[in-house]
C-alpha positions in Angstrom: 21.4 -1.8 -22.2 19.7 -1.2 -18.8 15.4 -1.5 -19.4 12.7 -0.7 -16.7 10.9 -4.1 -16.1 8.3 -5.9 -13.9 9.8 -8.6 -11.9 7.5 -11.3 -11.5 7.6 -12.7 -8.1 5.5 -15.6 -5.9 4.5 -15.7 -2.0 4.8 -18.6 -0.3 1.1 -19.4 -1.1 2.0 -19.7 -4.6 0.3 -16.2 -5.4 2.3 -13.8 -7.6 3.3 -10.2 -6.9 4.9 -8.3 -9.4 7.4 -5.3 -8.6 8.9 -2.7 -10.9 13.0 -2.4 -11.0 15.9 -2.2 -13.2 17.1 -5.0 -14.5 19.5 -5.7 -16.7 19.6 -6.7 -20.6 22.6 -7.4 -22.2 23.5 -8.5 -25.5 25.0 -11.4 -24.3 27.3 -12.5 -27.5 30.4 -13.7 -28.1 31.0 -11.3 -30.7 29.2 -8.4 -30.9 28.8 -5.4 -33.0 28.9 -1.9 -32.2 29.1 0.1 -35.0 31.4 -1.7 -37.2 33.3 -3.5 -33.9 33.4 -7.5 -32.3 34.3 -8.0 -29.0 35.6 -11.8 -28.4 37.5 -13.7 -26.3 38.4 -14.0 -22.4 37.3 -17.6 -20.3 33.6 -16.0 -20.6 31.5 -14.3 -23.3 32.0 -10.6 -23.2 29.2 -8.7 -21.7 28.2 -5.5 -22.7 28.3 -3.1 -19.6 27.6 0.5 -20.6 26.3 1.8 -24.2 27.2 6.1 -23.8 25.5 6.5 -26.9 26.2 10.7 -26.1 30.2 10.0 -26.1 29.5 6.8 -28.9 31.3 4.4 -27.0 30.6 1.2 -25.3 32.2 -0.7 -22.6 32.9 -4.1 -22.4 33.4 -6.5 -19.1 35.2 -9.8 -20.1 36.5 -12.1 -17.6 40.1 -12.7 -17.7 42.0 -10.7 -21.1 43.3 -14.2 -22.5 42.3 -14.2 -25.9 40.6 -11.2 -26.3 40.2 -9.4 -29.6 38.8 -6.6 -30.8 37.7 -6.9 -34.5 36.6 -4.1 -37.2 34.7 -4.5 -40.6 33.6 -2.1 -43.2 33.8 -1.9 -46.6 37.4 -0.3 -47.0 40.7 -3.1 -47.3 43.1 -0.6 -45.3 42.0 0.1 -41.6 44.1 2.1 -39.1 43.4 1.0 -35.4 44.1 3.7 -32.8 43.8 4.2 -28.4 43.7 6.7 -26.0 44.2 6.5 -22.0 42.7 9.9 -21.5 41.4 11.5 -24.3 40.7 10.6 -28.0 42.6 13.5 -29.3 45.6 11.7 -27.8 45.5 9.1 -29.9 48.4 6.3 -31.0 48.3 4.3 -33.5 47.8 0.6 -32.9 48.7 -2.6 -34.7 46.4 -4.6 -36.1 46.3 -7.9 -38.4 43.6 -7.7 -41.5 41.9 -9.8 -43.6 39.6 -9.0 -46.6 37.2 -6.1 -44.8 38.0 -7.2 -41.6 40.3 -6.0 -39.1 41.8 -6.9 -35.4 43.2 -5.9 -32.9 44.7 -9.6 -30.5 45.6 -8.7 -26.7 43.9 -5.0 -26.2 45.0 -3.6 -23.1 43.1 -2.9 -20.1 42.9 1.3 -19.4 42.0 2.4 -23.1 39.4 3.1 -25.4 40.1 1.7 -29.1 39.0 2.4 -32.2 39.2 2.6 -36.2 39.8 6.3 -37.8 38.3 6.9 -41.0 39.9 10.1 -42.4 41.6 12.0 -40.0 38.9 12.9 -37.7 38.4 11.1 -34.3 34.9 13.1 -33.4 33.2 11.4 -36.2 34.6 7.9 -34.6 33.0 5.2 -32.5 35.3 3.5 -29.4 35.1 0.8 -27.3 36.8 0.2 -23.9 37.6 -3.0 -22.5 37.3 -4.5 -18.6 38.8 -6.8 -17.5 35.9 -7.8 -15.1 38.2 -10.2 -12.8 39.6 -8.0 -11.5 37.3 -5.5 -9.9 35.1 -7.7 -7.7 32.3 -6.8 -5.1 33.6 -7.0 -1.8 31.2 -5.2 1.3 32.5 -5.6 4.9 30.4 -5.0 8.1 27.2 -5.3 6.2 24.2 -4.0 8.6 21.1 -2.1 8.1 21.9 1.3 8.9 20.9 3.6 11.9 20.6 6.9 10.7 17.2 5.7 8.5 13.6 5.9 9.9 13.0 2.5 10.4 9.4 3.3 10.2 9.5 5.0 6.6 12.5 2.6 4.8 15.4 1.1 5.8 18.9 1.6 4.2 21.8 -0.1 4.3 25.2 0.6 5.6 28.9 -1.2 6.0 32.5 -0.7 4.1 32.5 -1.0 0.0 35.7 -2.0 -0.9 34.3 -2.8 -4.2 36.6 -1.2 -6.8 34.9 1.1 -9.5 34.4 -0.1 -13.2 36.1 3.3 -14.9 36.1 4.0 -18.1 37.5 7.2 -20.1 35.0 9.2 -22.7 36.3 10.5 -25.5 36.2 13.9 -24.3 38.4 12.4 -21.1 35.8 12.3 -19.0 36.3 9.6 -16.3 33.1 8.1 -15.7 32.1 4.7 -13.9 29.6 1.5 -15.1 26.9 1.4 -12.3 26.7 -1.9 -10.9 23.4 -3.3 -10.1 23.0 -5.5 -7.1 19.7 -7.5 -6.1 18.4 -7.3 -1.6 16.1 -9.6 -0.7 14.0 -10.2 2.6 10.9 -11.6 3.8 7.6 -9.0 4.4 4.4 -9.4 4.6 1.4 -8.2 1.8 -1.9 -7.5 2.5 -4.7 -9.5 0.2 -7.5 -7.3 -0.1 -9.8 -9.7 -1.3 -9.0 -12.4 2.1 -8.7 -9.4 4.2 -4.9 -10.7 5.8 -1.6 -10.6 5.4 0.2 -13.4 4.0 4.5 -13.8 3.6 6.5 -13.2 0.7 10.1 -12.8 -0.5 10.7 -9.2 -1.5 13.5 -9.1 -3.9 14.7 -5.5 -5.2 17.1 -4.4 -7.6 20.0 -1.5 -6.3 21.4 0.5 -8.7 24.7 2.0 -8.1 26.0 2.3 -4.2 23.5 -0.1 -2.3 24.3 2.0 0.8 22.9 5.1 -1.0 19.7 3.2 -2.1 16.4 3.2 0.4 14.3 -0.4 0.9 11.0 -0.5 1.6 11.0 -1.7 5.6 9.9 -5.5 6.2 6.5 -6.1 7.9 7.9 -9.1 9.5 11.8 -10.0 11.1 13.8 -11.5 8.2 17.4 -11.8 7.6 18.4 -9.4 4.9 20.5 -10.3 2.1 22.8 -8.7 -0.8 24.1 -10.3 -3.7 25.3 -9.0 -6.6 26.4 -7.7 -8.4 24.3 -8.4 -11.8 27.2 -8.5 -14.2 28.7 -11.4 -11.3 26.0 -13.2 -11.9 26.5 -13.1 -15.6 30.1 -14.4 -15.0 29.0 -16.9 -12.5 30.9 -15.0 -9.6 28.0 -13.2 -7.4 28.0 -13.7 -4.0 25.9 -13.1 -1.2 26.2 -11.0 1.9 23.8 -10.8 5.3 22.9 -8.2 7.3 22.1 -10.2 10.0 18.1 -10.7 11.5 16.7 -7.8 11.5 13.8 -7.0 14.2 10.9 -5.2 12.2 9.5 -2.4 13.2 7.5 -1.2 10.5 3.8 -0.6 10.4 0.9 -1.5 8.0 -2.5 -1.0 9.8 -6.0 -2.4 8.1 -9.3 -1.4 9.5 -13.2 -2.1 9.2 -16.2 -0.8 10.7 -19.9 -2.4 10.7 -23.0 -1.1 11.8 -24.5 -3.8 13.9 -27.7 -1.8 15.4 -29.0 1.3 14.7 -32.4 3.2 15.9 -35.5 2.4 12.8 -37.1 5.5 11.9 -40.4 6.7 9.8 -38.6 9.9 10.0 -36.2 10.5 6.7 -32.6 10.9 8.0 -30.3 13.0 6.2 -27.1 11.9 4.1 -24.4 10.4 6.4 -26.6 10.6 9.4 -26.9 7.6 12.1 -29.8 7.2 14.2 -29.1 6.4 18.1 -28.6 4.5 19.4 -26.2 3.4 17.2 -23.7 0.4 18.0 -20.4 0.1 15.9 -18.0 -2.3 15.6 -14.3 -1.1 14.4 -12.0 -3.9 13.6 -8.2 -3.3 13.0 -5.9 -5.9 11.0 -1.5 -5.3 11.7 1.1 -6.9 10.6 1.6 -9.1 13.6 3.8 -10.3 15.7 5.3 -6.4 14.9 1.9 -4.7 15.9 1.2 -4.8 19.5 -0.6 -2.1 21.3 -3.6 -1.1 19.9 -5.7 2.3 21.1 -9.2 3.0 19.7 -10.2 6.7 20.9 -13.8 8.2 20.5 -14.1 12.1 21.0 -16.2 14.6 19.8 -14.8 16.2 16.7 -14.7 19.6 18.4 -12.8 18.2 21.5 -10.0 16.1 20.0 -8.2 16.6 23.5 -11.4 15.2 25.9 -11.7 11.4 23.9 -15.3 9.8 25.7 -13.6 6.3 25.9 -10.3 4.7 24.8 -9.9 0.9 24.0 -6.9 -1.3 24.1 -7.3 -4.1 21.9 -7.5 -4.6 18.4 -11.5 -4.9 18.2 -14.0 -2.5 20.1 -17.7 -1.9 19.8 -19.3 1.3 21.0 -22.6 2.5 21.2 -23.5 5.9 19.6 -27.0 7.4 21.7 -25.9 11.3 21.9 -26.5 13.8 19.1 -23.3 15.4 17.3 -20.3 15.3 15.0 -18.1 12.3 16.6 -14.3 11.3 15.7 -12.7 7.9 16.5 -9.3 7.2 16.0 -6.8 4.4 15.8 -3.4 4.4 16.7 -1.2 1.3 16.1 2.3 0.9 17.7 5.0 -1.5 17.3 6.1 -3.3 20.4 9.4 -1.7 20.6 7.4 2.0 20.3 9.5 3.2 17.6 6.7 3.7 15.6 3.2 4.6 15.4 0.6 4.6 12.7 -2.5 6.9 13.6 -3.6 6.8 9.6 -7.4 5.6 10.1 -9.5 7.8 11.1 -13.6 7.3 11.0 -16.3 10.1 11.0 -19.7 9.6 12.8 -22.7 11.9 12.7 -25.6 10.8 14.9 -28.9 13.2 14.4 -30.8 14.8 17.0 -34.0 13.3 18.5 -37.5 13.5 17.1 -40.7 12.5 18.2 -44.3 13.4 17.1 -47.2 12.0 18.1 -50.5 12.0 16.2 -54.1 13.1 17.4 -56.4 10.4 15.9 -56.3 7.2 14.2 -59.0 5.1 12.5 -58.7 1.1 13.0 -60.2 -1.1 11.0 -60.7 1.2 8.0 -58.5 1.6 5.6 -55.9 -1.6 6.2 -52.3 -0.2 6.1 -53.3 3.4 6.3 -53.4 5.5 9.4 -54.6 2.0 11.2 -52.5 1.9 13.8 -51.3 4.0 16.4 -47.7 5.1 16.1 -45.2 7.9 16.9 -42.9 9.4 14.2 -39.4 9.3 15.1 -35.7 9.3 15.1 -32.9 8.9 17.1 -34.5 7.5 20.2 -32.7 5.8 22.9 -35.3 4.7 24.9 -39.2 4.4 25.2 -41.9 3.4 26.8 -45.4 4.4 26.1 -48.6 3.8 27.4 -52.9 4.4 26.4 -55.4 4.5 29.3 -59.2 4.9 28.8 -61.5 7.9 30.3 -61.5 6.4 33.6 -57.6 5.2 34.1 -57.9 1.8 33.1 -54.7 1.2 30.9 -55.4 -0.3 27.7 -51.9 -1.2 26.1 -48.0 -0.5 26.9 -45.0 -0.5 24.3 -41.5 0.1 24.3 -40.3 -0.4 20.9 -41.2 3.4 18.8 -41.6 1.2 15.5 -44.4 -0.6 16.8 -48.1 0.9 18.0 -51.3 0.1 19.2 -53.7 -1.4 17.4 -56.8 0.3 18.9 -58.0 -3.0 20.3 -58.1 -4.0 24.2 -58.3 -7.5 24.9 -58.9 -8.9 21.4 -61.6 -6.7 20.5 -61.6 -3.0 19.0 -62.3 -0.5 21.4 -65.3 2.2 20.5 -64.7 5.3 18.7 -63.8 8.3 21.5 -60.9 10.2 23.0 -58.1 8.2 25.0 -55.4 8.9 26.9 -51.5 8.6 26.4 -48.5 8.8 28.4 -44.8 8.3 26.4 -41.5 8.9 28.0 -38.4 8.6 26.4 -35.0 9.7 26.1 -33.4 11.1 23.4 -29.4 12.3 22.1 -29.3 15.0 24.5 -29.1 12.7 27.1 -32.5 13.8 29.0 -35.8 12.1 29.7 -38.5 13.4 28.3 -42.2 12.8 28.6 -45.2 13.5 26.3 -48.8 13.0 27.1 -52.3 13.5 25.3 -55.6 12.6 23.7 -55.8 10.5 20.8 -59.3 10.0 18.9 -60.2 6.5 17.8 -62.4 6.9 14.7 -64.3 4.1 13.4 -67.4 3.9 10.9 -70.6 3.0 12.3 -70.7 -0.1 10.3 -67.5 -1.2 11.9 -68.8 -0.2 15.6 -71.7 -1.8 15.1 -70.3 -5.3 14.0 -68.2 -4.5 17.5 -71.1 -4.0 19.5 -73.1 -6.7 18.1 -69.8 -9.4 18.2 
């Protein structure tokens, strides 16, 4: 019986990985039943290749036919063994030895399916067919990973199969063959999520039928690549192993991060997904190395895929966002060979336009933490510098960080209530300088400008 399982499997840090593939299950008896039948005999346990439940018939490997018997119990004393070579309604008789409820048949020959009439009708019969398993092994020649596969995509494999077919006859004559089951193995590489790297394992997949019509997953890493089989070899203690030879890897598996490492403060909202200039980035990518080898990191305007503002060569870049629009960057990954390329990472990056507004008054010392200092409202600024001169040109206070202000003091103390003058110029994500200049009114209480003047 064939069951879809999970193969359990380690890396060689000891952590598991688990795979789905066919394996196989057999009933793994010296005498088994099917139906009313025992299969016995032959220098190893039978094995229980294929159950047709459609055509009721199983087949049976054994390994080596000395000894083997086929046995048949049921309730009636007088049982009538039969075989075919082709078809069931071509049946002859067969001899058989009884005792009690139980029949057999001693030395069943290879090429026919047997089986135990009851009444005259062989549709309403179960068969079984016997193989002798010796003499059908696997044999591949030449084995090589083949070159008609994308390398990049899956590999597959390719060489001469002189391996003869397991046949068997239905009852209805059709000739049908058991599907062998073979097991590749290679190294890769898997990518931990959790340590953010790629650590070696041994892949080991399960074939099923022709292993040259079967496509593997590529390896991230070079590795000899081996077949053994098949499964029902390894049952009889037979299997062997065959090499492809080293295989150079091509295959790509690209892992990439960004993170924000400066961007513009603002005491203007920004909307969803926006960054404020300027903004710098950092975009790491992570490849299965020593395969990965040329890194390009491209940064373009969304609208102008074909005009990139800067391209990078190595496997880290940083870049500094400070104009206003819809931006793209890509990453492209190729294998040092430059058979393949992975271009799957793609980030999105939308930097807001510039605002600034200044306000006309501001009133130190009253209300602490309201309106008590004087500051711009902003976004997306790139640069600044600012300035406050008094009525006759004497400048008071400079700045150049927009998050910070003046404090409507000059020299330690507050300054008296009046108009000043200011002078800001800065540059926004158009790429221009621009300049800004003004009154701003100081307001203060009389209380607190006369506890001024008196200090």
């Amino acid at each position: 019986m064939l069951y879809f399982c999970e193969l359990i499997l380690h890396d060689m840090q000891g952590k598991t990985i688990r795979k789905l593939v066919w394996l196989l299950v057999c009933c793994l008896w010296t005498g088994a039943t099917f139906a009313q039948y025992q299969v016995a005999g032959g220098v190893k346990p039978p094995l229980l290749a294929a159950d047709n439940t459609l055509h009721r018939i199983q087949v049976w490997l054994v390994y080596g036919m000395e000894g083997v018997t086929i046995s048949y119990t049921s309730a009636s004393t007088s049982h009538q063994w039969y075989r075919y070579r082709l078809r069931a309604l071509d049946y002859e008789p067969v001899a058989s030895t009884q005792q009690g409820a139980t029949s057999e048949v001693s030395r069943p020959e290879e090429g026919y399916g047997y089986f135990v009439m009851e009444g005259d009708n062989p549709a309403m019969a179960h068969f079984v067919w016997v193989i002798d398993y010796s003499r059908y092994p696997v044999n591949f020649q030449g084995l090589r990973v083949a070159e008609t596969a994308d390398p990049c995509e899956a590999l597959r494999l390719d060489g001469v199969n002189e391996t003869p077919p397991l046949v068997y006859r239905t009852p209805v004559g059709d000739a049908t063959a058991v599907e062998r089951y073979y097991e590749v193995s290679y190294m890769t590489q898997v990518w931990r999520e959790q340590a953010r790297q790629f650590v070696p394992v041994l892949l080991i997949d399960t074939l099923r039928g022709n292993p040259f019509n079967a496509s593997m997953q590529p390896p991230l890493t070079d590795t000899e690549i081996q077949l053994t089989g098949d499964l029902f070899a390894r049952y009889f203690g037979t299997e062997e192993t065959f090499s492809a030879g080293q295989y150079q890897a091509v295959a790509l598996e690209v892992h990439a991060d960004t993170l924000v490492l400066s961007s513009s403060q603002s005491n203007i909202a920004a909307g969803d997904n926006e960054l404020l200039a300027p903004a710098t980035i950092r975009f790491t990518a992570q490849a299965n190395a020593p395969v990965a080898s040329l890194y390009i990191w491209q940064v373009y305007r969304t609208q102008e895929p074909d005009n990139p503002l800067v391209r990078f060569t190595e496997a880290e870049m940083e870049y500094t966002f400070d104009r206003v629009g819809e931006f793209t960057v890509k990453l492209e990954v190729s294998d040092r060979s430059g058979q393949c390329v992975n271009a799957e990472n793609t980030y999105q990056v939308s930097i807001t336009e510039t605002q600034l507004l200044v306000p006309n008054a501001f009133t130190p010392e009253g209300s602490p933490g309201v309106n008590d200092v004087f500051k711009v409202s902003y976004k997306s600024v790139v640069r600044f510098r600012g300035w406050i001169f008094n009525r006759w040109g004497a400048e008071l206070f400079r700045w150049e960080d927009p998050s910070k202000g003046w404090d409507g003091k000059y020299r330690g103390k507050y300054v008296p209530s009046g108009a000043y003058f200011y002078i800001i110029e800065y540059t926004g994500t158009d790429g221009k300088a621009h300049r800004k200049s003004g009154d701003v009114n100081v307001i203060r209480s009389s209380k607190t400008q006369n506890k001024t003047e008196t200090e």
